[in-house]
C-alpha positions in Angstrom: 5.8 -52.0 64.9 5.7 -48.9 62.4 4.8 -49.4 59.0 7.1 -48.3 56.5 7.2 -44.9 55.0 7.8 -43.2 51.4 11.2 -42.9 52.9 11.9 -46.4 53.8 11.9 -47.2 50.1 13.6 -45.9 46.9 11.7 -43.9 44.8 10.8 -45.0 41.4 10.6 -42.9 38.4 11.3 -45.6 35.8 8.5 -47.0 34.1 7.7 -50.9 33.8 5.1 -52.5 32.3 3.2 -52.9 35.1 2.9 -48.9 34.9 -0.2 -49.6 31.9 -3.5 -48.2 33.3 -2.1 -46.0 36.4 -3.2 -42.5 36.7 -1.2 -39.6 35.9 -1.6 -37.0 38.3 0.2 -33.3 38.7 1.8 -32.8 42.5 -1.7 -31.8 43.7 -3.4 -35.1 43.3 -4.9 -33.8 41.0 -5.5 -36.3 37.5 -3.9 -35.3 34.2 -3.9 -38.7 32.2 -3.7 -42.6 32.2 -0.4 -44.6 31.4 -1.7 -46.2 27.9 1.9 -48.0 27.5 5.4 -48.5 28.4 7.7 -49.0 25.7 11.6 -49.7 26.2 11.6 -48.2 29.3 9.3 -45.3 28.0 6.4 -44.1 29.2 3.2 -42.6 26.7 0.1 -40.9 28.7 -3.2 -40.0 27.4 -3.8 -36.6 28.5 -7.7 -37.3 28.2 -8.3 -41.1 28.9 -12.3 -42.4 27.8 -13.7 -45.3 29.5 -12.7 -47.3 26.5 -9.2 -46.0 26.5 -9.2 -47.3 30.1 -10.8 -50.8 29.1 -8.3 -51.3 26.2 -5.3 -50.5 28.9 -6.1 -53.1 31.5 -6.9 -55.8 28.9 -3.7 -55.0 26.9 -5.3 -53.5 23.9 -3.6 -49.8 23.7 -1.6 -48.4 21.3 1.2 -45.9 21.8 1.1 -44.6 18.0 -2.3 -42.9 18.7 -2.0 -39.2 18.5 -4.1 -38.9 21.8 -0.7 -40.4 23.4 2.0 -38.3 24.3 5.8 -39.4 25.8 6.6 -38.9 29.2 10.3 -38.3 29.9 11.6 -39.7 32.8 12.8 -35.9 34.2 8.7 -35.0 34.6 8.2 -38.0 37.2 8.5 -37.4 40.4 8.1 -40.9 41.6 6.3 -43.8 40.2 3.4 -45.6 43.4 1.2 -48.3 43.4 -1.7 -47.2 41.7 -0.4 -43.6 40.0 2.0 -41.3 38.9 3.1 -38.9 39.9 4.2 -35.8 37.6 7.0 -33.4 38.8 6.7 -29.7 38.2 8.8 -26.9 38.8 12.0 -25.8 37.5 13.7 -29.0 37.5 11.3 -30.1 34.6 12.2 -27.5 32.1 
């Protein structure tokens, strides 16, 4: 039996909580930030994540009202996977 594809399943571009700690990366794979909270429905990245950045993610200690996070509108994700993001880039995101 075939295992199911991208296709088979929706897309998700609407961040959840579960979201905190995921890599951000651009179209090519290539990484652009950490999710450092979801807020509401909103999602903040850290363009430049340390290893403590990381560490205070996964044990729940981040703070979106650092100014090394940024928001990330819903209209810039392309879809949201298991262990990243995905950014979308192009003319739709302007």
């Amino acid at each position: 039996m075939a295992e199911p594809t991208a296709a088979d399943e929706a897309v998700r571009v609407t961040p959840q909580e579960e979201d905190e700690g995921k890599t951000v990366v651009n179209p090519d794979g290539e990484e652009v930030g950490m999710v450092v909270d979801v807020d509401n429905g909103q999602m903040h990245v850290n363009p430049h994540p340390s290893i403590t950045d990381r560490i205070r993610t996964v044990l729940g200690w981040s703070d979106h009202d650092d100014e090394d996070s940024y928001l990330l509108d819903t209209d810039h994700i392309e879809r949201v996977e298991d262990d990243q993001v995905v950014l979308r880039m192009g003319p739709e995101s302007e």
